[in-house]
N, C-alpha and C positions, 0 to 999 in steps of 0.2 A: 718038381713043383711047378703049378700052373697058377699063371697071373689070373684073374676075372678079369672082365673088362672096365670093373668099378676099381682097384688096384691098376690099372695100369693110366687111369684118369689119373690117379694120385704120384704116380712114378712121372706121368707127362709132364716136361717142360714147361709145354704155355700151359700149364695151371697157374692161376692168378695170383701167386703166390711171393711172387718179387724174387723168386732165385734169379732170376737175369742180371739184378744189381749187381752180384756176388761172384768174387772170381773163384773163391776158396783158396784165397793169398799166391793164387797166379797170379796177378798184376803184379804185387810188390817184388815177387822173384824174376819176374822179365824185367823189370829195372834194374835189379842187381846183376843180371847180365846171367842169370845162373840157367834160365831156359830162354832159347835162342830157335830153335830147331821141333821137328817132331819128335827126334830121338832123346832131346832133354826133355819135351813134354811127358813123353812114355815111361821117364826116371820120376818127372818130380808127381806124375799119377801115382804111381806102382809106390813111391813112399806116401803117399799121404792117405791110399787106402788103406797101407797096414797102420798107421796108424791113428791119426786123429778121425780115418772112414771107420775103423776096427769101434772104436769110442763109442762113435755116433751109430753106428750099427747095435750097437750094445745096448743103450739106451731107449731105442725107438722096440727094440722086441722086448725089454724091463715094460714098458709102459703099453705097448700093447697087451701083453698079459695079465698088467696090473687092471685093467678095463672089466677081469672076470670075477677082481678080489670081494671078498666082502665087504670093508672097507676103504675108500681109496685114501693114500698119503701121498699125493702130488706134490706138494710141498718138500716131502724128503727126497721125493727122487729127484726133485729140479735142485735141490742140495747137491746129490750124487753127481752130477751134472757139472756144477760149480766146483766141486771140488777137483774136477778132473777135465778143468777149462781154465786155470790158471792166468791166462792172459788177460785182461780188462779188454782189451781191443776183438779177443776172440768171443768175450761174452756178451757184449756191446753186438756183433754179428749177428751174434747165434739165436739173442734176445728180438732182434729185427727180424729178422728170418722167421724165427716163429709165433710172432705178432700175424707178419703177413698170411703164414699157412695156417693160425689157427681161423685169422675171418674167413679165408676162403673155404676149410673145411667146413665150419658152421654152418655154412649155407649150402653148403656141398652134401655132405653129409653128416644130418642134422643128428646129432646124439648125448645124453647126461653126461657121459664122460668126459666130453670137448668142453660143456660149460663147466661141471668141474674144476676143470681145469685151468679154466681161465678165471675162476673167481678166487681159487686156494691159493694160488701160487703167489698171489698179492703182488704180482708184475708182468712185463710178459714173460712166457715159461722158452724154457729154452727148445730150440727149433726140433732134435730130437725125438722131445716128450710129446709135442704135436703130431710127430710123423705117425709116431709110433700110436697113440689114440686113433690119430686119422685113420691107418691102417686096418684097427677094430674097427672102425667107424664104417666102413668100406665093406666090412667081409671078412678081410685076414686074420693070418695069427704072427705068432713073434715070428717065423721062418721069413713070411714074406713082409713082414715091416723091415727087418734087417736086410735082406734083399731090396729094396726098394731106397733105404739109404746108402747101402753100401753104391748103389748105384747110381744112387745122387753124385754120391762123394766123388765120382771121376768125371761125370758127365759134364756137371757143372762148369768146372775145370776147362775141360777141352774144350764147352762151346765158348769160353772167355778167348782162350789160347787163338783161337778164329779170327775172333774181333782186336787184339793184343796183337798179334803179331803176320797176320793175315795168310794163314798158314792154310794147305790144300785141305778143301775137308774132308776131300774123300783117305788120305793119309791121316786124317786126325781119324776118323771114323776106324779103319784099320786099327790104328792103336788101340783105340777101344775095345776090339773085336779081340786083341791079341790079350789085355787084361783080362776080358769076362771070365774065365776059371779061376783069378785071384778074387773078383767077386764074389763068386760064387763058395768061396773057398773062406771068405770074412764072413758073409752071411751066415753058413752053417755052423762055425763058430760063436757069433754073437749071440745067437739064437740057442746056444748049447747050455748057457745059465740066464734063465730069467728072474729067480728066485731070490737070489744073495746078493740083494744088490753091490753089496760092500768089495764084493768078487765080478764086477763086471768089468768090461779094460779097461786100463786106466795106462796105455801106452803116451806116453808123451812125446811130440815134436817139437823141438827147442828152435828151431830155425823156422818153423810156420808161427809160431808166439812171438818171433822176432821183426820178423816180417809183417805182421798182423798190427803191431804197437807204429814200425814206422810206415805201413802204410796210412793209419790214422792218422799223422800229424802231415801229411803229404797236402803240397800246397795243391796241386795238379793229378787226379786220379779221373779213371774211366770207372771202378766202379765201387761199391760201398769198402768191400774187404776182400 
């Protein structure tokens, strides 16, 4: 699979999309004492790709493909969403998050589906279902929407783990280099049912929903979640 270079503007960091705010509940676990190092960072990556990245990989190739249907029901799939985002503090996130990437897509790249989207959902839609449009928006299909979040899901992560804990980058970058075939390896997964939605993942992390609830009431935080 080959990124274009409009896909890999959407994979980019400084896209104006506000993931900087977002640790993806790295902050609240360096408090809890639970990553300390790059070798806990490498553990608490490698679980949160399979599964809350598994989730969100799943969702972003649902909704790229849902871009081709005859109908669209954004509305149900930001339901799907919901129901397999259980935490208030994680949908609060994920609903921020995708406020941000769907204005930057709009202007980015401008398409019926994005505003769709953004009038049906009657809120903001969760960050996902954005990707995952954007991704159409851009050129993709579900393979490289899922790749594109699943990719989110660690990066994000580690450039927090940087600014948290002031850790080598060139070891953090490493770690990453050392995941990419488990990315690689969600992506082709997520992307394997676009259709049922009712069958997309729906793995849960109990201790990122835990995290996520008391980072929100945290008097002193570096970033949104």
């Amino acid at each position: 699979m080959t990124l274009s270079a409009q896909l890999l503007l959407l994979a980019d960091s400084r896209l104006p999309a506000g993931g900087h705010a977002h640790s993806g509940g790295l902050e609240p676990a360096v408090a809890a004492g639970v990553v300390r190092d790059v070798e806990g960072l490498a553990d608490f990556l490698r679980g949160r790709l399979a599964t809350a990245g598994l989730v969100a990989a799943g969702l972003a190739a649902a909704a790229c493909a849902h871009v081709s249907a005859p109908t669209w029901r954004w509305e149900v799939l930001d339901m799907e969403a919901d129901a397999r985002t259980p935490s208030l503090a994680q949908r609060k996130a994920s609903h921020a998050q995708g406020k941000s990437l769907l204005r930057a897509a709009r202007r980015t790249w401008p398409h019926p589906a994005l505003d769709a989207l953004a009038s049906s959902v009657g809120r903001e839609p969760h960050q996902p279902l954005v990707q995952g449009v954007a991704s159409a928006a851009a050129g993709g299909g579900p393979a490289e929407a899922a790749a594109i979040s699943a990719y989110g899901a660690v990066t994000g992560p580690a450039s927090a783990a940087v600014r948290l804990l002031g850790l080598d980058p060139l070891s953090v970058h490493r770690a990453l280099a050392d995941l990419a075939p488990d990315m690689d390896a969600v992506a082709v997964q997520a992307a394997s049912n676009t259709d049922d939605w009712a069958a997309l993942p729906a793995l849960s992390a109990p201790l990122l929903d835990l995290y996520a609830e008391l980072h929100l009431g945290a008097d002193l935080r570096l970033f949104e979640s």
